[in-house]
BAKOLRO-967682 format. One record per atom (N, C-alpha, C): x, y, z negated. Coordinates in steps of 0.05 Angstrom, whole numbers, padded with zeros to 5 digits, always signed. Atoms other than C-alpha are relative to their C-alpha. Layout:
! residues N
XYZ...
! end
This chain:
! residues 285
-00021+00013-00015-00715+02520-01787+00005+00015+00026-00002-00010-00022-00675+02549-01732-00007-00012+00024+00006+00005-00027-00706+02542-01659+00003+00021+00016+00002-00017-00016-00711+02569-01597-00034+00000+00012+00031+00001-00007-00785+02590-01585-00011-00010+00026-00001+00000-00034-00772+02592-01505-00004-00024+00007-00004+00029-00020-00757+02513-01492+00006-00027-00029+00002+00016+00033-00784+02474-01563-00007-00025+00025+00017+00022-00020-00794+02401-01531-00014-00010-00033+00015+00002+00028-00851+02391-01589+00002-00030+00004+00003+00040+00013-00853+02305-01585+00032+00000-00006-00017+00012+00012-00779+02308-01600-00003+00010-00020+00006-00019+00021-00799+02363-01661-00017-00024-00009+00018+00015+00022-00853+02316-01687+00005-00013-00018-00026+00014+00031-00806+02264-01733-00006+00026-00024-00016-00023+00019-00786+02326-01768-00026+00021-00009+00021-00004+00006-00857+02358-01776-00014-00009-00009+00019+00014+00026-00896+02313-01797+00025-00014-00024-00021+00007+00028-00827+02289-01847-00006+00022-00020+00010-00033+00019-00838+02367-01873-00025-00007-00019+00034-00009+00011-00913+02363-01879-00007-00028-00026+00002+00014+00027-00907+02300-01919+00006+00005-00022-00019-00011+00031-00859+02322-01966-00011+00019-00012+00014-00015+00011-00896+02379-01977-00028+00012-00009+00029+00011+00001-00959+02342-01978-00012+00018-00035+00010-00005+00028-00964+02362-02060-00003+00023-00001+00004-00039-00007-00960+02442-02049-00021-00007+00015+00020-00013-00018-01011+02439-01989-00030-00008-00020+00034+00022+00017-01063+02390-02042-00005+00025-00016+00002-00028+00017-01055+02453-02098-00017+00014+00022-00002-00034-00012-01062+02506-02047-00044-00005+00016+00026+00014-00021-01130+02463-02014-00018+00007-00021+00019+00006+00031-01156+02451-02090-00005+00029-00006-00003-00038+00006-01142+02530-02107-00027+00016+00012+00013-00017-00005-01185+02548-02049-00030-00004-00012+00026+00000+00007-01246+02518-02073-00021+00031-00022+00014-00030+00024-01264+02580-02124-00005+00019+00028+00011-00023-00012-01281+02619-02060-00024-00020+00031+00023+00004-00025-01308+02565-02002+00001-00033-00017-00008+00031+00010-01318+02501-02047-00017-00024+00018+00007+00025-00029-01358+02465-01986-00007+00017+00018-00013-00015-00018-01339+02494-01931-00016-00017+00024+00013+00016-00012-01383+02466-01869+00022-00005+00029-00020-00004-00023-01322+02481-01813+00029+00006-00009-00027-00009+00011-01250+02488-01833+00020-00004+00032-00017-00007-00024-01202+02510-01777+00029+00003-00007-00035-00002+00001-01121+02495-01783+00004+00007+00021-00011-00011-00024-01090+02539-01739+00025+00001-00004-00028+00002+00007-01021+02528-01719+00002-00033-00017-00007+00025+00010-01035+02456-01739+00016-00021-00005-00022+00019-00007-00977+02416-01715-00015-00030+00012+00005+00029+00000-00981+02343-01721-00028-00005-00019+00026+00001+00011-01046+02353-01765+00002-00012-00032-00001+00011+00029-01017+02324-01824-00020+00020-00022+00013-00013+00012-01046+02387-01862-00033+00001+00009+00032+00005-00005-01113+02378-01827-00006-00024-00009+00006+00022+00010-01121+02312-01847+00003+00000-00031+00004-00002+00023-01106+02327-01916-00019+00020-00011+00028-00026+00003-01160+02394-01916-00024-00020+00007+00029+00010+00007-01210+02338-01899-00007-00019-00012-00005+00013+00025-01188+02297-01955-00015+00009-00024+00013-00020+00025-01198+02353-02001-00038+00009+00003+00019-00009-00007-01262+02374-01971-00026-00020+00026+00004+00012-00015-01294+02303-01944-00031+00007+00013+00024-00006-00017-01366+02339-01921+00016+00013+00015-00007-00012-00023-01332+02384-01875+00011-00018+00031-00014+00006-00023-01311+02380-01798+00021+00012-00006-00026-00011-00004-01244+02397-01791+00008+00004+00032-00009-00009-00032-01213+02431-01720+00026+00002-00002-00038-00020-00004-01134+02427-01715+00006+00016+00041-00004-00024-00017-01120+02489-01670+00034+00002+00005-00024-00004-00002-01049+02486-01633+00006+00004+00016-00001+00004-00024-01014+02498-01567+00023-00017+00012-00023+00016-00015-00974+02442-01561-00022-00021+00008+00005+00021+00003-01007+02378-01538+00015-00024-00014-00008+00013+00015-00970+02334-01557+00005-00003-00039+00004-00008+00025-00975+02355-01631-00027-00007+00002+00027+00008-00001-01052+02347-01618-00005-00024+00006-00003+00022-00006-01048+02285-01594+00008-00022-00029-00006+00011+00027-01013+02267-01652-00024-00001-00029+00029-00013+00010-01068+02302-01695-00014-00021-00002+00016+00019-00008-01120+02255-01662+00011-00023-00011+00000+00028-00003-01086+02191-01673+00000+00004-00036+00005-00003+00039-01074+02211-01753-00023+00003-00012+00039+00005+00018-01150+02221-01766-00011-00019+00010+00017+00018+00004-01169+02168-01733+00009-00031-00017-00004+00010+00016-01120+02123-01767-00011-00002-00034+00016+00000+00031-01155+02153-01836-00021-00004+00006+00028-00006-00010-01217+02146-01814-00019+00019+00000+00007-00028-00008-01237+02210-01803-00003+00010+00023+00006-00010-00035-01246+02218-01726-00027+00007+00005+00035-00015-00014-01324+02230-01725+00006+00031-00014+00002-00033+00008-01310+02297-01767+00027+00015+00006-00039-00009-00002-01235+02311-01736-00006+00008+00032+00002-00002-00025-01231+02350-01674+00021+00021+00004-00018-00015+00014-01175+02388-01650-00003+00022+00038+00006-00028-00025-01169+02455-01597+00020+00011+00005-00025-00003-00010-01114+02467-01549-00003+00036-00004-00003-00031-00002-01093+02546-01561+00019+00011+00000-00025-00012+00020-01036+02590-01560-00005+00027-00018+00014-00016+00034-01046+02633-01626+00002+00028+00012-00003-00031-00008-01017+02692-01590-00031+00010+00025+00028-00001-00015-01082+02687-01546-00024-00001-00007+00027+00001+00012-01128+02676-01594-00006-00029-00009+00004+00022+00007-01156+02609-01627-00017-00014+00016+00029+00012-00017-01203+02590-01568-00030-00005-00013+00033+00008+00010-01282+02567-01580-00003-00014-00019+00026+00014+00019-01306+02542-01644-00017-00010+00005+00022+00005-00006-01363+02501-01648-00015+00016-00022+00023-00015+00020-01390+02551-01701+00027+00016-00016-00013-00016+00015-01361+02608-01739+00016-00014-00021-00009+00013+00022-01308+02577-01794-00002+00014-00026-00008-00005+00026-01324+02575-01866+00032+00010-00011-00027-00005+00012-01252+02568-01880+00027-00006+00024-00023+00002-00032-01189+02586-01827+00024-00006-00025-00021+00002+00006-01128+02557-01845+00032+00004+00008-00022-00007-00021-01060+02585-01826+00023-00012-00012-00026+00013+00011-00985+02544-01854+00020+00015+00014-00027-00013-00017-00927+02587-01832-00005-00006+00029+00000-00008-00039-00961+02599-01749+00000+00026-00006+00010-00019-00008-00973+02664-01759+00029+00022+00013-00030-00011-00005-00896+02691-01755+00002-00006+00034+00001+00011-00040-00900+02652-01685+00002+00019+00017+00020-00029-00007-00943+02723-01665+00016+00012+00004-00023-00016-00009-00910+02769-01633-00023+00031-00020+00020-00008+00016-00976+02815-01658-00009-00013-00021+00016+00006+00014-00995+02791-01717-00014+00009-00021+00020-00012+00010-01036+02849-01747-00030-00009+00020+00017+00002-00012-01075+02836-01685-00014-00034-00006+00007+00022-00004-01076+02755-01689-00017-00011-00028+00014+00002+00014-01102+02763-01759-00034+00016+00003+00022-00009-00010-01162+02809-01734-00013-00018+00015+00015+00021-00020-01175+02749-01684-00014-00025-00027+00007+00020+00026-01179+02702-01748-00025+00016-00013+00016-00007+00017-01216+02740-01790-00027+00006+00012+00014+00000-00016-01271+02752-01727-00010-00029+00001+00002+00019-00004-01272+02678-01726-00013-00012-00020+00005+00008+00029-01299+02668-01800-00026+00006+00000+00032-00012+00025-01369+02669-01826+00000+00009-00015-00001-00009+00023-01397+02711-01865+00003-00016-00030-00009+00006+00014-01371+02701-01929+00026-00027-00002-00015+00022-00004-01320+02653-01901+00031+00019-00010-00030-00001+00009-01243+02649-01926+00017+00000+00012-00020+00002-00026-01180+02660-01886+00020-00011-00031-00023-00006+00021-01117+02631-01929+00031-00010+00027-00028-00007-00009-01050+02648-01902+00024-00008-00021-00024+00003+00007-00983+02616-01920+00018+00007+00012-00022-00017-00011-00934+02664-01908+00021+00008-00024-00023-00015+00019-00868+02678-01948+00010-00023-00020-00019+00018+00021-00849+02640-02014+00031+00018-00007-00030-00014-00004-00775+02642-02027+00010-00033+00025-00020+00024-00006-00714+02597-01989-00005-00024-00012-00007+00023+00021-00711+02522-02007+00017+00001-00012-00027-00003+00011-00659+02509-02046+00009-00036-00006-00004+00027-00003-00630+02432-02041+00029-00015-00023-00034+00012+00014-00555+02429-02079+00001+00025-00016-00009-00011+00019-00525+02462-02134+00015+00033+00006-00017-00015-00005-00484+02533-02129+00022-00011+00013-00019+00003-00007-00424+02504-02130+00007-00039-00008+00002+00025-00016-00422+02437-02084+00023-00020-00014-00024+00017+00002-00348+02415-02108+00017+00003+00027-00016-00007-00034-00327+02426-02026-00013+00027+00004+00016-00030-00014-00326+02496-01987-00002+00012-00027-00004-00026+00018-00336+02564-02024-00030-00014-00009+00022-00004+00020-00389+02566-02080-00026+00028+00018+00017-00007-00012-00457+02592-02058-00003-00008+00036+00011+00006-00023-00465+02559-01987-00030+00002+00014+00019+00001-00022-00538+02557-01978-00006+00032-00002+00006-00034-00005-00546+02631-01993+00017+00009+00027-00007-00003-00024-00500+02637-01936-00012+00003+00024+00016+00009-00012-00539+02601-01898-00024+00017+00009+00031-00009+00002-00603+02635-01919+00010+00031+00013-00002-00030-00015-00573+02709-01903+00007-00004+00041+00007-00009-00035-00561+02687-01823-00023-00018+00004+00028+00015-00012-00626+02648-01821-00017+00024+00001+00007-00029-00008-00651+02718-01836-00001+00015+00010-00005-00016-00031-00621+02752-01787-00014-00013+00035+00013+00011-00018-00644+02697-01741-00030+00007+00005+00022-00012+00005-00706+02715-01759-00021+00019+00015-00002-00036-00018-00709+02789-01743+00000-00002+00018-00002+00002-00028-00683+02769-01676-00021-00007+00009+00024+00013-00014-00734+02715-01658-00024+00014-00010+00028-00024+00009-00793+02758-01686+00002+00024+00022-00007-00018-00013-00764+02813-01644-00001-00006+00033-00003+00014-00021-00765+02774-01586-00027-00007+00013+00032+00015-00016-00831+02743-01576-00015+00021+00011+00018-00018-00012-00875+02772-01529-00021+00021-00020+00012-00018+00014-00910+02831-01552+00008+00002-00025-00008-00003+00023-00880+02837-01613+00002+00024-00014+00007-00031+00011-00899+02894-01662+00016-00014-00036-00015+00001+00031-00860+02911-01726-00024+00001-00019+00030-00003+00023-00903+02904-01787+00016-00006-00030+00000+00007+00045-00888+02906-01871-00010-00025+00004+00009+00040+00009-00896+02831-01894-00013+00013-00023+00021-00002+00019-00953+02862-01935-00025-00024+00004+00022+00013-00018-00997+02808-01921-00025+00006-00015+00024-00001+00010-01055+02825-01975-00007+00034+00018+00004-00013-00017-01054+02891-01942-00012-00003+00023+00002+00012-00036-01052+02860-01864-00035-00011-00015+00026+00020-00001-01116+02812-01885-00019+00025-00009+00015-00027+00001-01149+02884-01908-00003+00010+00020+00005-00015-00025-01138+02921-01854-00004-00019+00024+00011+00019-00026-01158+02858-01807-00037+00001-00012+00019-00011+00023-01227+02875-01862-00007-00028-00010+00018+00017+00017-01232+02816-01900+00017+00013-00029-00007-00002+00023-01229+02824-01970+00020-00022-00016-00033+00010+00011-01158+02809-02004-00018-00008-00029+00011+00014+00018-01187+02756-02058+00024+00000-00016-00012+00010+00023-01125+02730-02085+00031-00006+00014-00029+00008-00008-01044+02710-02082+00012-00016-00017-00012+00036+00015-01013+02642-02110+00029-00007+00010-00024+00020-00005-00947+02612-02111-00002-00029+00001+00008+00031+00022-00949+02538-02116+00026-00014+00009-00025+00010+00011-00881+02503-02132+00009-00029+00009-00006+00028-00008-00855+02437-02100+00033-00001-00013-00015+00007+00015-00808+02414-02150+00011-00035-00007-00008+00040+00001-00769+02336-02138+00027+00010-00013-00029+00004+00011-00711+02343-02186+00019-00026+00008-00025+00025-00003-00647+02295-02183-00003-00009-00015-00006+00008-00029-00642+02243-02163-00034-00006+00008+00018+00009-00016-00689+02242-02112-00014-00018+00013-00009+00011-00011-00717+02206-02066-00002-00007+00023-00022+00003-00019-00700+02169-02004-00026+00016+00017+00032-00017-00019-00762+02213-01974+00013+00029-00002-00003-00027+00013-00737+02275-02006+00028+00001+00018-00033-00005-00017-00661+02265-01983+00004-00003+00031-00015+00002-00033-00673+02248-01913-00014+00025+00008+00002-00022-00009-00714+02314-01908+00026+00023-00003-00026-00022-00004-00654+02353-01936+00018-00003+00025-00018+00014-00027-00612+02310-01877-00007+00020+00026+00016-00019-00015-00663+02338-01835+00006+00036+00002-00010-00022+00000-00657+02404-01852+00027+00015+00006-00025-00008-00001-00583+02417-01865+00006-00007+00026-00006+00011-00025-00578+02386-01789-00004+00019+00019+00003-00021-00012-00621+02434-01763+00014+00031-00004-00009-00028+00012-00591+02495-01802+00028-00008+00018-00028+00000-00017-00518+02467-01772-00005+00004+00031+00013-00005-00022-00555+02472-01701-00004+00021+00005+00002-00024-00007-00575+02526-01696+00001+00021-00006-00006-00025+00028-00548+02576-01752+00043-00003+00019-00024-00005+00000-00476+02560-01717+00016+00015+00006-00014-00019-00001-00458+02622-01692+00004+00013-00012-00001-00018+00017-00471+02659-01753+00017-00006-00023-00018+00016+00025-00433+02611-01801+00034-00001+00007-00023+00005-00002-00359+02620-01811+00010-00037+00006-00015+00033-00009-00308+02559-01792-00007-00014-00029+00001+00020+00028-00302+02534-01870-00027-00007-00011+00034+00005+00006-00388+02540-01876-00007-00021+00021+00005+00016-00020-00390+02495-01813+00015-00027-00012-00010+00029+00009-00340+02447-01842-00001-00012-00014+00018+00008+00012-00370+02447-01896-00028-00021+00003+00021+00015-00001-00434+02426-01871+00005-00022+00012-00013+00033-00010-00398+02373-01828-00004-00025-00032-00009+00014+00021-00381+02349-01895-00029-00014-00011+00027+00007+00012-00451+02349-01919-00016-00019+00015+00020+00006-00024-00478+02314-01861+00009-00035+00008-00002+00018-00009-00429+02261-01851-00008-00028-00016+00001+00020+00019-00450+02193-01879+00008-00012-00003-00027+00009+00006-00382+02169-01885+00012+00013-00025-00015-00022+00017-00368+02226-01931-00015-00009-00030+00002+00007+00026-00373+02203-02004-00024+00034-00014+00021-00021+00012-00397+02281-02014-00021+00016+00011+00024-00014-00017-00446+02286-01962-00029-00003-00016+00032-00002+00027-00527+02298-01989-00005-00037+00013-00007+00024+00006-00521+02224-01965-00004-00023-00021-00003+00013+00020-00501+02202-02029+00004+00016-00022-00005-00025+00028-00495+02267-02075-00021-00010-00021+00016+00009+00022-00530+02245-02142-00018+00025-00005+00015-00033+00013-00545+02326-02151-00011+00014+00017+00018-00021-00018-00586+02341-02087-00029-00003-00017+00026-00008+00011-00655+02364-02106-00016+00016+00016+00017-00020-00019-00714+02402-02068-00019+00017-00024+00011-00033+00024-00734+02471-02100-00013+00012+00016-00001-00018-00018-00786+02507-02061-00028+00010-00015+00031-00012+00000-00840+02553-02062-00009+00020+00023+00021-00016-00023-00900+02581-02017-00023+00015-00009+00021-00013+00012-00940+02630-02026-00032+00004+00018+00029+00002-00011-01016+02627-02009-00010+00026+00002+00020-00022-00002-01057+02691-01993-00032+00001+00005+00028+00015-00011-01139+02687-01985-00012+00029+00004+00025-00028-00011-01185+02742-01953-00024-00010+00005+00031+00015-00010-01255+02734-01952-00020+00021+00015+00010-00025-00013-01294+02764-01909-00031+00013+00001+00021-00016+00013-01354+02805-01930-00029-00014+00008+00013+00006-00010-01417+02775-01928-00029+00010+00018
! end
């Protein structure tokens, strides 16, 4: 989603993060279950770039001997964190560590079995370096897994019935460019190949393995599924609007309004199509 890295107010962002992390509660369960074939009890597990902790609270679902650490530098996101494990009851093994990623993950209480990263690492302005900091952070024989890449969601059909045919590809080519920019932007920022089994090599853990895993809610959806698309297409009209022609903007008006008979609203034929891809490095014992 488009932001501005410079002046995020993260408690108004939270709604919309933890709405994400739910939705795509069923991908992160796979991707948790997956890792077991390399750390199947894991005594420390570290989410970095945690958010609202939704995904930490589900890593100590999957894995109820472990502590869990959500690692972030918002407070407010941590805060949040905290009150979600102790609502599960999980607060004696839930602890979470203010950091910003580009600085490093701060103190551990012990080397992590298993580091977990969910799309922070792009954050990095370095992030050949911020994986070197991870992979330093691991026990021997401990696991790094990185979710980085996938493809685009994909929410509506080619061709909507309003506006030109193919809109979110539109979309998706200046979210790309946005991209580039804000990557290009962040402090220290070094160009790098999106090799990532490579990167987790040359950070020296050993490139184990690479997974897709598929979040698939066909039409009709529901009212969980459609208010994330809401969500989304809201933010994409926010802050994609200088890149989008007039008729892609009035389009998305269209999509957005909930007056509009053919907004995702009430469209019978929205749907959420996505995939993420997992990476795991382990690092030598």
């Amino acid at each position: 989603m488009a932001h501005d890295h410079t002046e995020i107010d993260f408690a108004e962002w939270l709604p919309m993060l933890v709405q994400e992390a739910e939705l795509f509660a069923p991908v992160y369960r796979q991707a948790a279950g997956w890792l077991r074939e390399w750390q199947p009890e894991p005594e420390l597990i570290a989410d970095v770039g945690s958010g609202p902790g939704v995904i930490s609270c589900l890593l100590a679902d999957t894995y109820p001997q472990a502590r869990v650490v959500a690692v972030d530098g918002a407070t407010p996101l941590l805060e949040a964190a905290r009150s979600r494990a102790a609502e599960r009851g999980i607060a004696d093994r839930f602890s979470t560590l203010e950091a910003e990623l580009a600085d490093g993950i701060g103190e551990l209480e012990y080397p992590a079995d298993l580091l977990w990263s969910s799309r922070a690492l792009h954050h990095v302005g370095d992030q050949r370096a911020a994986l070197t900091e991870f992979a330093r952070r691991l026990a021997p024989g401990g696991a790094l897994a990185l979710l980085e890449g996938g493809l685009p969601s994909r929410y509506l059909p080619r061709d909507i019935g309003i506006g030109g045919p193919g809109l979110q590809s539109r979309i998706d080519a200046v979210q790309e460019d946005w991209f580039s920019k804000m990557r290009a932007e962040l402090p220290g920022s070094v160009e790098e190949t999106e090799d990532w089994p490579a990167l987790l090599t040359a950070a020296g853990l050993r490139h184990a393995a690479s997974r897709t895993f598929l979040l698939d809610l066909p039409a009709p959806v529901s009212d969980e599924a459609r208010a994330w698309v809401v969500t989304t297409l809201t933010h994409r009209r926010e802050g994609l609007a200088d890149g989008l022609d007039a008729d892609d903007l009035a389009t998305l008006d269209r999509l957005l309004d909930p007056d509009d008979k053919a907004s995702v609203h009430h469209r019978p034929d929205v749907f959420v199509l996505a995939a993420l891809t997992a990476h795991v490095g382990v690092k030598p014992a």
